[in-house]
N, C-alpha and C positions, 0 to 999 in steps of 0.2 A: 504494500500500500504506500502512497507517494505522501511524502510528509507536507503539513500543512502550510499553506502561505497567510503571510501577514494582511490584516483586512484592507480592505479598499479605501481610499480617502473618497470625499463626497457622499453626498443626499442617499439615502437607501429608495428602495424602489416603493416607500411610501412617503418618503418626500420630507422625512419630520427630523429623524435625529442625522446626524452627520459627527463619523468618526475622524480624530485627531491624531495624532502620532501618541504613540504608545509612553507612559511616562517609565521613569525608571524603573520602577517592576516590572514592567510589559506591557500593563494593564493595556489598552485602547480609551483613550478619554474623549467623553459621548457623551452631548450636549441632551439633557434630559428633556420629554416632551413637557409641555405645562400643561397645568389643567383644560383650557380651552383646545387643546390638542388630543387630549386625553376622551375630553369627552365626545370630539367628531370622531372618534375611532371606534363607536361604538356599532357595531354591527358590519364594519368593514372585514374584509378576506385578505389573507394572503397567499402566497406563493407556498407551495411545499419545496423539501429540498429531498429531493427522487431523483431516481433513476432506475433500469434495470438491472434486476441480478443482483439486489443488495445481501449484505448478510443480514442486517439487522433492519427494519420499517417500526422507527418509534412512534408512537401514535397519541398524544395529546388529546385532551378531553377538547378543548375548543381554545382559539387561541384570546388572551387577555388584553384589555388597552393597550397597555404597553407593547405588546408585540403587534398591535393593529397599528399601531400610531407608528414604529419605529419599522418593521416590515421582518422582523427576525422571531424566531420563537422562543418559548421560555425566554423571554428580556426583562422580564419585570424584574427592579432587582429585592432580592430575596429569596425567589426560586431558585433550586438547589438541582436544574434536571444538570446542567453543565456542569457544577462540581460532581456531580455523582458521577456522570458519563468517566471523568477521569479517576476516580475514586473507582469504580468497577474495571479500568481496565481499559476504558474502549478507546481511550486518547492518553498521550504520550506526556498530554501536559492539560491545564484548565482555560476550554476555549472560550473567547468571549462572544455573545451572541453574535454578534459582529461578524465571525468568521466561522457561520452556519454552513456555506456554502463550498468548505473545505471535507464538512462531516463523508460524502459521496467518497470522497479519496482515502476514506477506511473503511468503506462495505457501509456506513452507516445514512441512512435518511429522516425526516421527519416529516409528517402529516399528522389529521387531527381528524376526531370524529365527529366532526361538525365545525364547517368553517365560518361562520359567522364569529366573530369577538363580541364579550362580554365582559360586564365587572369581575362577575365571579360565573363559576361554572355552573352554581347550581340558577341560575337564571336559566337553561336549558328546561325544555319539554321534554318529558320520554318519547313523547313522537320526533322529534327532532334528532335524539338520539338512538332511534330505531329507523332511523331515515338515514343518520350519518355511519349506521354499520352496514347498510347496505349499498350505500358508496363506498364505504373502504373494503367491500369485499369485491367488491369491481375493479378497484383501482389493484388492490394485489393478485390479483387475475391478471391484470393487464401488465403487474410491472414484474411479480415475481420475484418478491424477494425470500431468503431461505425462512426468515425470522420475521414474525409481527410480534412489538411489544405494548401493548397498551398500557398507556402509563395512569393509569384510575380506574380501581376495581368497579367502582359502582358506577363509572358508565360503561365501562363491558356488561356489569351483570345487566343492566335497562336494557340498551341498545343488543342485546345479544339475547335476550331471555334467558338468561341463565341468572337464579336471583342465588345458587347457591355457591358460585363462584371466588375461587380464594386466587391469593398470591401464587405465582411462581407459576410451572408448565401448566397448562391445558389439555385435555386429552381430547378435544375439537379440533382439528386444522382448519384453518380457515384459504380458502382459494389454494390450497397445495399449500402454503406456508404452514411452519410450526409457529403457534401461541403460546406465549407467555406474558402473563398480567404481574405490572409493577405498580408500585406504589405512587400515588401522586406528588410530585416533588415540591408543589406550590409550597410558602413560607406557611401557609395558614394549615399545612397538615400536620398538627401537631405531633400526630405518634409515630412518627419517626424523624429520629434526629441527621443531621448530617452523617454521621458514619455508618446509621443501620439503614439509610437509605442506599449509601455505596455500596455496602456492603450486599443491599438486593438485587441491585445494577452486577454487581459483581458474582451473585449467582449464576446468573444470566450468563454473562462471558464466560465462567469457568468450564458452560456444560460447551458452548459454541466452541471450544478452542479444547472440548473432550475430556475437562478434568472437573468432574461434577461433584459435588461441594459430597461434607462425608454426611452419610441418614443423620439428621438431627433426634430421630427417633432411638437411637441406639444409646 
C-alpha cells in the first residue's frame, strides 16, 4: 500500500474550511466552520471516499455538520473514528480528516448509511435508515469491497432488522462482503473510551491480516 500524502492546500469540495501548513506536530491547521456555516450544513451530502476492491468499507451512521460544512468525514472534533483507525492498526500514523482521501491507498474507504447531515444521528427515521441499508447494499455490490464495517450498532440493528445485533463479526454477508459492526466513535459515546475503542478497531484488523484476537471466553 502506497504511503500517504500530505493534505491539499485550498477550499474543500464544500467550500467552508480550508487547510494550512501543518504546525510543528504535523497537525494541518483548519480554519473552523462558524455557527452560520454550521447551520447551512444541515441536510447537505457529501462525497464518499470509495473505490473498488477495498479491504475495508467503513460505514458511518450519517454524516454530522461538521463534516457537511467542511466536506470530510468524522471532522467534528472530538470524534475518535481517526484516532482509533490508527490505534487499531489501519494507519501508520493519526490522519487528519483532511487527508480522507489518502484512506483508498490502504484498502481502506468510507460511506455512510444515510447521507443527509444532521446534529446528531438520532434525528434519523428508521425509514430513512432502512432506506440507507438498502443503498449500501447496492453500493457494495457494485464496488466490492472484502470488509463492510459499520460503525453504530443501532443503526445496523434498525436499518438491517436485526434488533439482536452485537459488536464484532456478523454471521450475514452483506452483497458478498464480510460484516462487522463497530462501535460508534462520536465524543458523545460514552462507553467506550479512546483505547477500548482502538482496541475494537483493532479487533477488526487483527482477524483481516489473520491473527484473531484470543476467545475472551476462555
Amino acid at each position: 500500500m502506497s504511503d500517504p500524502v500530505g493534505p491539499s492546500a485550498g477550499p474543500t469540495r464544500a467550500g467552508v474550511a480550508q487547510v494550512r501548513r501543518p504546525d510543528r506536530a504535523g497537525t494541518p491547521q483548519v480554519r473552523r466552520p462558524d455557527r452560520a456555516e454550521l447551520a447551512a450544513a444541515a441536510d447537505r451530502t457529501i462525497p464518499d471516499v470509495i473505490g473498488p476492491g477495498l479491504t475495508v468499507l467503513f460505514v458511518g451512521i450519517n454524516p454530522g455538520l461538521w463534516s457537511a460544512a467542511t466536506g470530510w468525514h468524522f471532522a467534528r472534533p472530538g470524534n475518535r473514528f481517526w484516532p482509533a483507525l490508527h490505534r487499531g492498526g489501519f494507519t501508520p500514523r493519526r490522519l487528519h480528516p483532511s487527508e480522507q482521501d489518502t484512506l483508498p491507498g490502504y484498502g481502506l474507504g468510507i460511506t455512510n448509511m444515510v447521507a443527509r447531515a444532521s446534529a446528531r444521528a438520532d434525528e434519523l427515521t428508521p425509514a430513512e435508515l432502512v432506506a440507507g441499508a438498502r443503498t449500501l447494499t447496492d453500493k457494495v455490490a457494485r464496488y466490492r469491497p472484502t470488509w463492510v464495517a459499520v460503525v453504530g450498532v443501532t443503526a445496523y440493528r434498525i436499518g438491517f432488522a436485526r434488533p439482536k445485533a452485537g459488536f464484532g463479526p456478523q454471521p450475514h454477508p452483506l452483497a458478498g462482503a464480510r460484516l462487522w459492526v463497530l462501535p460508534n466513535p462520536s465524543g458523545l459515546n460514552a462507553h467506550f473510551t479512546p483505547q477500548t475503542l482502538g482496541a475494537a478497531f483493532g479487533e477488526l484488523r487483527a482477524v483481516i491480516a489473520g491473527h484473531p484476537p484470543a476467545d475472551r471466553s476462555a
